[in-house]
N, C-alpha and C positions, 0 to 999 in steps of 0.2 A: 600535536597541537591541541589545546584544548578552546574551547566555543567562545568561552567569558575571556575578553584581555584582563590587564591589571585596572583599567579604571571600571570596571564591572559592566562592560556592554558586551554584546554578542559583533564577532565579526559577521558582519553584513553581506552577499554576493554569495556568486559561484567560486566552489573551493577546488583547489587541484591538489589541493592535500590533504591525506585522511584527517580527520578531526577525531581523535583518541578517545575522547571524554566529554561530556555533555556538563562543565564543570556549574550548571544552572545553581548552587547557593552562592553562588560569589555574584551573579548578578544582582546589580542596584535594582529592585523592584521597587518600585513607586507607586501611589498612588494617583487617578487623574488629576491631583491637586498638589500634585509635588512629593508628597508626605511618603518618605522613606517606609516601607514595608517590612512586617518581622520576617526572620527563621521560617517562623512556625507558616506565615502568610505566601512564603517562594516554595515549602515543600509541600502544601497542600494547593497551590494555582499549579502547580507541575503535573503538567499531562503525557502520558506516552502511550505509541502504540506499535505493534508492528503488525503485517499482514505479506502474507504468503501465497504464490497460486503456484499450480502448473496446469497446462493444457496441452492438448494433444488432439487429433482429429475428433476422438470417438470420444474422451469425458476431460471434464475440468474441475479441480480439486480449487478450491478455498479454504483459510483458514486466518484468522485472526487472533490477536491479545492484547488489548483494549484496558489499563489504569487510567481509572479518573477521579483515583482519590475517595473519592464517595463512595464510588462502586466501583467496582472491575466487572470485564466480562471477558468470554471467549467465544468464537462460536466455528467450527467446521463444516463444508458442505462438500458434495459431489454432485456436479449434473450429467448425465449421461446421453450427448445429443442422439442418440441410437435411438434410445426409448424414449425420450422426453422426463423425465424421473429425475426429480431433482430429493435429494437425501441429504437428511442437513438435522445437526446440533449443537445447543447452545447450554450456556451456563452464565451466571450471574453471580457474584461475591459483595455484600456492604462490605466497606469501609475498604473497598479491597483485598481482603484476607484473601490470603494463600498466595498473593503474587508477586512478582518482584521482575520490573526488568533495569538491567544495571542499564547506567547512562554511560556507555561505550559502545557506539556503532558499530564500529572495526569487529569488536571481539569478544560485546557481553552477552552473559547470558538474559534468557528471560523463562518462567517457569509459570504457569498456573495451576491452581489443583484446588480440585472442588469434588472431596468423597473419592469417590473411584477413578475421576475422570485426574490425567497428571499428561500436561500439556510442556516440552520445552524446546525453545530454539534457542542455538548455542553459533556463535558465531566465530572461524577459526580461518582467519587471515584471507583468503580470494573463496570459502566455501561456507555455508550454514547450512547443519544438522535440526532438522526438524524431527521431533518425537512425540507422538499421540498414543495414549491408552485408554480406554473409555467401554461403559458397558456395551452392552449389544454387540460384543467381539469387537471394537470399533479399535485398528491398531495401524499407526502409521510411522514408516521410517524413510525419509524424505531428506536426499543430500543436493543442495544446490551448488554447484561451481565454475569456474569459470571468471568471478563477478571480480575482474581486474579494470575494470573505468565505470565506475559507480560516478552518479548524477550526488552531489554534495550543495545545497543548497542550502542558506537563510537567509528568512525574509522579515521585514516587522510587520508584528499583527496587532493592526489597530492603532491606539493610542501609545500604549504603553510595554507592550508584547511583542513576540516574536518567535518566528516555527522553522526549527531545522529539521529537515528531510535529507534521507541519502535511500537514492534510488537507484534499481539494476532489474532492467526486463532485458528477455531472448537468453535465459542462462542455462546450461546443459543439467538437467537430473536424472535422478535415478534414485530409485527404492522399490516399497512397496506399501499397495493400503489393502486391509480387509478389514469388512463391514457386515458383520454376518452373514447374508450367503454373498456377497461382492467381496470377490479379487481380483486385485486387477495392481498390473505392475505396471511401473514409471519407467520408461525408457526413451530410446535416443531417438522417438520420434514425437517426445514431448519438449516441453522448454517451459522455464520458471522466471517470477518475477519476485523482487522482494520489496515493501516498503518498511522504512523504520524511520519513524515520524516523533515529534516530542517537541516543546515548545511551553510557552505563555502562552496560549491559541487566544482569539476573541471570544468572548462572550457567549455569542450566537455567531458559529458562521455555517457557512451555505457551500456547495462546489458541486460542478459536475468533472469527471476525472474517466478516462478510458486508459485499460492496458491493453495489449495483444505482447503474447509469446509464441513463437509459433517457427517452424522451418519451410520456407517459400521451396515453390517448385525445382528449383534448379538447385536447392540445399543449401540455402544465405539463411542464416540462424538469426532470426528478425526479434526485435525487441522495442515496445513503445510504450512512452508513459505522456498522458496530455491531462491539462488540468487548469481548471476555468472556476472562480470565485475562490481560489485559496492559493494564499505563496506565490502573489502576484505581485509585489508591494517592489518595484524596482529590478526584479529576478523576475523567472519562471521555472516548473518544473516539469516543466516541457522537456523532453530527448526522445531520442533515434538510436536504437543500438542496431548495426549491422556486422553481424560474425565478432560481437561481442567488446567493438569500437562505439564509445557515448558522440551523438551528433547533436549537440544545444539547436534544441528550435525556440521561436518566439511563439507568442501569444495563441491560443488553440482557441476555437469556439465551435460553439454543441449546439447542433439545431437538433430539438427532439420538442415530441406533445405532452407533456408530462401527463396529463389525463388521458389518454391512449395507450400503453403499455408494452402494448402489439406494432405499436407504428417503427418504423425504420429510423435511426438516426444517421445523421450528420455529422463529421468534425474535420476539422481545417484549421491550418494555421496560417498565422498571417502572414510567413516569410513562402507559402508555398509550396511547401514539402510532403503535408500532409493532404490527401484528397480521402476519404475513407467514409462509407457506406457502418455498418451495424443493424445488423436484424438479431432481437433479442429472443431466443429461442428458452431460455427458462430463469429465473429470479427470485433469489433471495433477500426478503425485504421484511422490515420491524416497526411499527410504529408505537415507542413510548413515551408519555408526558407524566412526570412523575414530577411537575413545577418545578423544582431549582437545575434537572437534569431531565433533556428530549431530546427525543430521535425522529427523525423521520426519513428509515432510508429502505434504496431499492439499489441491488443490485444484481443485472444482470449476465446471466452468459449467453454468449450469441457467435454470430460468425462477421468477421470484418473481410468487404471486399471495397478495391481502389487500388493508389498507389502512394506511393514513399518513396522522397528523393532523397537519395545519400549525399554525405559533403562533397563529393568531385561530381555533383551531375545527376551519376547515376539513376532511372526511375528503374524503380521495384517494387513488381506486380504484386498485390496483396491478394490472393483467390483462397475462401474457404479457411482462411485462416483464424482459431478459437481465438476468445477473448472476453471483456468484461468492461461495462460502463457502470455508473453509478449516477445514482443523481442523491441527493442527502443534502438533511439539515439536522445541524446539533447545536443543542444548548448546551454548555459542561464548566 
């Protein structure tokens, strides 16, 4: 299936079917005044991103690849709840040179490269292959799978816009990363999340968003995506993965101090299911205003405790389990 029908809109809602192709030129892009859009006007508003985690008791790996046309960026991180030592790098491309990520969800590739640094994730039917080379010995080879009931959402953004997301927390990995003197291998008492995001976005938009991947005491392979001020436009991209089954929840809201940093959040959804705690234990956060393109983000890794109701009932104890909130705003 691909995203644009034949009269050039994006289908709308929760998909239960892959979505092949992000066919975004054949979308009618307009102006807010009606006035039909070029070529040139739908391949430079064309935003994409994808972002990668895994976590595990003892450290939590991040990783992003970010076109926005203007610029591209990528950036890597590990926080190590042991120590407290959060390690982390980034890179920046104008015009986005060196990157490329194809508009196919299911199965495209994406690549960045900046000098030494050669970033890619390749995506291959229910698994994606992550691959990092970078100086400071900085070398990752990250397989996530498992990801057979992916969250398939679009929503419109704004006026004239609109953002598809396909999402999958609680998913089985395995590899390895070294970072100069840090080794440290990926295994089966870690669990992964993927987003891959793309869209018309608005203008300026705002969101706060929580994942947790993680394996509950009794070994139920937990997986959570919430998210509050984006892709809320009639849809959510709210789910529940329990042992690797997607559970649509509704509407998620974040109590946090945003000028406290240290203080504990909140989040809950409105049908229920979610109760959950967040104490931010280390954070990766940017602030740039370079006028036509800003950032202002922070995001944390911490530990989620509460519970999560699965679709027959079930509650499932959240204790100690890794994860990551954000709070952010971007211009682009």
């Amino acid at each position: 299936m691909q995203l644009i029908d034949e009269k050039g809109q994006p289908r709308f809602g929760v998909m239960d079917q892959p979505v092949e192709q992000v066919n975004f030129m054949d979308f009618d892009l307009r102006s807010v005044m009606d006035k039909p859009r070029s070529k040139l006007a739908r391949r430079w508003r064309f935003n994409q991103f994808q972002f990668i985690s895994a976590a595990g008791p003892d450290w939590l790996l991040g990783l992003a690849v970010v076109d926005l046309k203007i610029v591209s960026s990528a950036f890597i991180y590990v926080f190590d709840f042991r120590t407290g030592v959060m390690r982390e790098a980034s890179w920046l491309r104008p015009l986005a040179a060196g990157t490329g990520i194809e508009p196919l969800p299911e199965t495209g590739g994406c690549h960045f490269r900046n000098g030494a640094t050669a970033i890619s994730i390749t995506g291959q039917g229910d698994s994606r292959q992550v691959d990092v080379a970078a100086k400071d010995g900085l070398s990752l080879s990250l397989r996530l799978t498992e990801d057979r009931d992916p969250l398939r959402v679009c929503s419109p953004a704004g006026y004239n816009g609109w953002v598809y997301t396909r999402k999958s927390a609680g998913l089985a990995v395995d590899g390895h990363l070294r970072w100069d003197d840090l080794d440290l291998s990926i295994d089966a008492a870690m669990r992964g999340s993927i987003d891959w995001s793309c869209g018309f976005m608005r203008r300026e938009t705002a969101w706060n968003w929580a994942c947790l991947a993680g394996v509950t005491a009794d070994g139920c392979s937990l997986g959570l995506n919430l998210a509050s001020g984006v892709n809320e436009t009639g849809v959510t991209e709210n789910a529940l993965w329990l042992d690797g089954v997607c559970i649509k929840l509704d509407m998620a809201r974040f109590e946090f101090d945003r000028y406290n940093p240290s203080a504990d959040w909140r989040v809950t959804t409105s049908d229920g299911r979610v109760a959950l705690r967040f104490k931010p234990e280390g954070v990766r956060q940017e602030r740039r205003n370079a006028w036509v393109l800003a950032s202002n983000f922070r995001q944390f890794a911490g530990t989620f405790s509460g519970t999560v109701t699965g679709g027959d009932g079930q509650v499932v104890r959240v204790d100690g389990l890794r994860g990551l909130m954000e709070d952010h705003f971007a211009r682009w």
